[in-house]
C-alpha positions as CSV (number, residue, x, y, z in Angstrom):
1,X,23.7,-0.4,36.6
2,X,20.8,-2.8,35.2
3,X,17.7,-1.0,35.7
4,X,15.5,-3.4,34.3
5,X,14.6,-5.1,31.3
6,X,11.6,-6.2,29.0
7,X,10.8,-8.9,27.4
8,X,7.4,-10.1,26.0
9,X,5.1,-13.7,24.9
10,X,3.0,-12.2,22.7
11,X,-0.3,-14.4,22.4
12,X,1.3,-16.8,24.6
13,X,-0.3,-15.0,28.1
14,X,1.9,-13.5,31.4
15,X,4.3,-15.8,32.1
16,X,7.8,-16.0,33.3
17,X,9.7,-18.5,31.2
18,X,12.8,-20.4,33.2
19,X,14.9,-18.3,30.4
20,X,13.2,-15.4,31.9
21,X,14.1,-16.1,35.5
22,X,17.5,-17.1,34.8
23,X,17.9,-13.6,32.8
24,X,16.1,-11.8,35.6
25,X,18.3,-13.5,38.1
26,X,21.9,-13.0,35.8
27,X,20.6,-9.3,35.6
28,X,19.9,-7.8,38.5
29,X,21.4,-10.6,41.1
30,X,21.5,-8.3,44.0
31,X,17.3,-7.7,43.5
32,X,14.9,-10.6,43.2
33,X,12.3,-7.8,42.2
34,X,10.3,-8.7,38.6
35,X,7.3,-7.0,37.3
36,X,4.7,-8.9,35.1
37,X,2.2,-6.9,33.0
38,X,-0.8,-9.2,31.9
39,X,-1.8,-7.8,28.3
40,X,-4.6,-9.9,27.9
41,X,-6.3,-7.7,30.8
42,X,-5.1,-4.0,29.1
43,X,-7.8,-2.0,27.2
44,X,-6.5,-1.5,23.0
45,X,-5.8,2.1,24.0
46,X,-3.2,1.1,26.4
47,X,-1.9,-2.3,24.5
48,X,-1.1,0.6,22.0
49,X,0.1,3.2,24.0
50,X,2.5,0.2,25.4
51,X,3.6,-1.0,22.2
52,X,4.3,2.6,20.8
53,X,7.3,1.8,18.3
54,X,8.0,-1.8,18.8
55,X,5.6,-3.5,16.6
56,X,6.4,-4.5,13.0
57,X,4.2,-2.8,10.8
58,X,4.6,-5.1,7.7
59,X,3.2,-7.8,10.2
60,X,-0.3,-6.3,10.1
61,X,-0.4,-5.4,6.9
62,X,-2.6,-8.6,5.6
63,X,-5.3,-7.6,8.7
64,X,-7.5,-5.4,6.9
65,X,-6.9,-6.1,3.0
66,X,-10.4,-7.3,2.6
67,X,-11.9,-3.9,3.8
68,X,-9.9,-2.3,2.0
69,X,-9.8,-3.9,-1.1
70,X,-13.5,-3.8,-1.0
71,X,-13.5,-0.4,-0.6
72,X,-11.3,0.3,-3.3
73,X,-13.1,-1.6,-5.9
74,X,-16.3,0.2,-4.8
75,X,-15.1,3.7,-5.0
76,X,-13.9,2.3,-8.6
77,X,-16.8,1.0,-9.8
78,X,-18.7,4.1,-8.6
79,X,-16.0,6.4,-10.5
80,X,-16.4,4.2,-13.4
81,X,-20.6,4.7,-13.6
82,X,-20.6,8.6,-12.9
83,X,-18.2,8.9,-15.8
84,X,-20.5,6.6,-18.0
85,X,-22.5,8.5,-20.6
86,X,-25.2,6.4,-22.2
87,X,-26.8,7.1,-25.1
């Protein structure tokens, strides 16, 4: 017994491709019941809670490496000076 499935469009909006209604439909022919979950309307505590485990984390990894590059280099450079005797 099919309870359901999921399937997502990320950045695309909440939409129910013709794939999507065919697969709904081959699924669960005896039910024409579909749920839709707009995640453009979600707060980013519950797009996270939501996506718990299903996103790829190598994906993300280019999102901050300014910050923290900049960071780093900082925290260097001030390591670097304290350790500086001049004389």
């Amino acid at each position: 017994m099919v309870v359901g499935w999921y399937h997502s469009h990320p950045g695309f909006g909440c939409w129910l491709s013709g794939v999507d209604m065919n697969t709904q439909q081959s699924f669960e022919a005896l039910s024409d019941r579909a749920s839709l979950e707009d995640e453009e309307k979600m707060t980013p505590e519950q797009l996270a809670i939501k996506n718990v485990g299903k996103m790829d984390p190598k994906r993300h990894l280019g999102e901050h490496v300014d910050e923290l590059m900049t960071s780093n280099i900082t925290q260097s450079l001030g390591a670097m000076l304290h350790s500086v005797v001049f004389t």
